[in-house]
C-alpha positions in Angstrom: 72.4 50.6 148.3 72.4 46.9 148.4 68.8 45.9 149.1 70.0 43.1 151.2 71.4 45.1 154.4 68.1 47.7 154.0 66.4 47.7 157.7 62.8 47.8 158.8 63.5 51.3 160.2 64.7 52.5 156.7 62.1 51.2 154.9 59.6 53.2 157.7 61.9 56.0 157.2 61.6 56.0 153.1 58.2 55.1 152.6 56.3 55.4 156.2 54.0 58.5 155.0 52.8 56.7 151.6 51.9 53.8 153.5 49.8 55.6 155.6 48.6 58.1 152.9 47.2 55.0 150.8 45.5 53.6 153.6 43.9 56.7 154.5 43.0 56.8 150.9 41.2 53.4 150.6 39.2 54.2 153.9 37.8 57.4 152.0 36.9 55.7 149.1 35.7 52.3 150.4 33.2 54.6 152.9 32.0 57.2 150.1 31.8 54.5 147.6 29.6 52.0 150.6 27.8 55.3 151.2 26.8 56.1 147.5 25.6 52.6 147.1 23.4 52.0 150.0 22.0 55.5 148.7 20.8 55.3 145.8 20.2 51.3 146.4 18.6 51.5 149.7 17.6 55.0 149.6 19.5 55.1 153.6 22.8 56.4 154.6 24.5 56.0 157.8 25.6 59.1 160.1 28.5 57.6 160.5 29.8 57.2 156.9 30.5 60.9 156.6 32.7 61.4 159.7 35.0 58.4 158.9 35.6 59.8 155.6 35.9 63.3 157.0 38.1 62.2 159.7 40.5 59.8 157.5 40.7 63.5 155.2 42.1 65.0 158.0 44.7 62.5 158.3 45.3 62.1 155.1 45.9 65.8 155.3 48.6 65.8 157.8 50.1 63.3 157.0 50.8 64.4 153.3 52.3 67.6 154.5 54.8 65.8 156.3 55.3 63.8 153.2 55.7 66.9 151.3 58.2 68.2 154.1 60.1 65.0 153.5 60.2 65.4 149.4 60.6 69.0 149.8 57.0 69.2 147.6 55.6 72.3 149.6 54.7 75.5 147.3 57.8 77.1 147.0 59.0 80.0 144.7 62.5 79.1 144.2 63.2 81.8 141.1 65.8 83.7 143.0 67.4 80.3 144.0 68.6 80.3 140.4 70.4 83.2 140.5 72.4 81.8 143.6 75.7 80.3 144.1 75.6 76.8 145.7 75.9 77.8 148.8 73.3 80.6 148.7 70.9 78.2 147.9 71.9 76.2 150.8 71.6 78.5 153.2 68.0 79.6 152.2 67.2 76.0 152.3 68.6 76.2 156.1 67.1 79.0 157.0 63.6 77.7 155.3 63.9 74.9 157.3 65.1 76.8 160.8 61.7 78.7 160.1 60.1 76.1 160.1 60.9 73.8 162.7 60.2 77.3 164.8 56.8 77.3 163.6 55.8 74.1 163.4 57.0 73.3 167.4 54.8 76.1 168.0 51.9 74.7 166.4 52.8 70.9 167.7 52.6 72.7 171.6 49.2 73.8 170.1 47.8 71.2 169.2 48.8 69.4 171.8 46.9 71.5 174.5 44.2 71.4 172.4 44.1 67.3 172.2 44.6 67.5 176.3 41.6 69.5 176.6 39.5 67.1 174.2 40.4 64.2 176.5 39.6 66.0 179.7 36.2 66.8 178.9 35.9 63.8 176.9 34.2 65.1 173.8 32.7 62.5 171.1 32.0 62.0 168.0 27.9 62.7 167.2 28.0 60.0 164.6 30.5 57.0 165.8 30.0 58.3 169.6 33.8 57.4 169.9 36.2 60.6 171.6 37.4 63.2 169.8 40.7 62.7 170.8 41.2 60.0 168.4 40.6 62.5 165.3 42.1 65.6 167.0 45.0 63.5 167.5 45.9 64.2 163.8 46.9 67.6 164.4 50.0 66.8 166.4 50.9 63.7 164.8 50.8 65.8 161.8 53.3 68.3 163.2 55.2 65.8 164.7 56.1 64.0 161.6 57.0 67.3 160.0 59.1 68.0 163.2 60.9 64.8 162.1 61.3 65.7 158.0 62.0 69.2 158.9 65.1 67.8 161.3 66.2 65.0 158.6 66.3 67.8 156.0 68.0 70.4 158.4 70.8 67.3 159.0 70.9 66.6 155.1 71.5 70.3 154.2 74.1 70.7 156.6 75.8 67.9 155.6 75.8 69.4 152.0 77.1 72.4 152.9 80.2 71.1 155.0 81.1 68.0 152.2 80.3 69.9 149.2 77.8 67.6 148.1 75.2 67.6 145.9 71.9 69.7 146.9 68.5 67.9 147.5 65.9 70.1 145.8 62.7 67.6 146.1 61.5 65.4 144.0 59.0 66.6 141.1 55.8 66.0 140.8 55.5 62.1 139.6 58.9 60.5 140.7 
């Protein structure tokens, strides 16, 4: 791909998750490492330290599982997927991902109800005093995102199967 023509919404579309995932990641250890220092320097902590890092875990969470919908990086035992032709394999891959998109819609309509009811009673947070919806609101971004991956990969394996081209299996562990 020539790296001159790549678009803004590609470069979302490729690398969207890790962006987020590494700024999730610096806010966790920016606050724990802020927190261990004041500590042990100033023998005080904050109430609030603990609940940023908890609540940037829990997006962190999410959105790494879309990010592992996208690489295909979920836990998977794949031995019998050796033992099938090409299009075997393809069609467990479709069906996998049928599966899922059934499952995770249900739990996006989930989660969703559950974020409307955090914002009509207007739940906060004990240590930030800030709502609850903010944090909660991970849930069905979460499942949104995988919605997204799940569809793109759906698509992608579809294609493969009509063109006769070459399968995605994931990436491995460090590409």
């Amino acid at each position: 791909m020539n790296t001159d023509k790549i678009t803004i919404w590609q470069k979302l579309d490729e690398n969207a998750e890790r962006w987020l995932l590494l700024v999730f990641y610096v806010v966790i250890v920016l606050t724990v490492g802020v927190e261990v220092i004041r500590r042990f320097t100033l023998s005080y902590s904050s109430i609030w330290g603990e609940e940023v890092a908890r609540y940037a875990f829990i997006y962190l969470a999410w959105i790494g599982a879309a990010s592992a919908v996208k690489d295909r990086a979920h836990i998977r035992i794949d031995v019998i997927l050796n033992f099938l032709p090409r299009n075997g394999k393809l069609l467990v891959y479709i069906l996998g991902d049928v599966v899922m998109i059934g499952v995770s819609g249900l739990a996006f309509s989930y989660s969703v109800e559950t974020l409307l009811v955090s914002i009509k009673f207007g739940s906060v947070t004990h240590g930030l005093g800030i709502s609850q919806a903010w944090f909660i609101a991970a849930v069905p971004l979460g499942f949104s995102l995988m919605l997204f991956r799940l569809w793109q990969s759906l698509s992608r394996d579809i294609r493969a199967l009509r063109n006769d081209s070459p399968i995605y299996t994931g990436k491995r562990l460090f590409d």
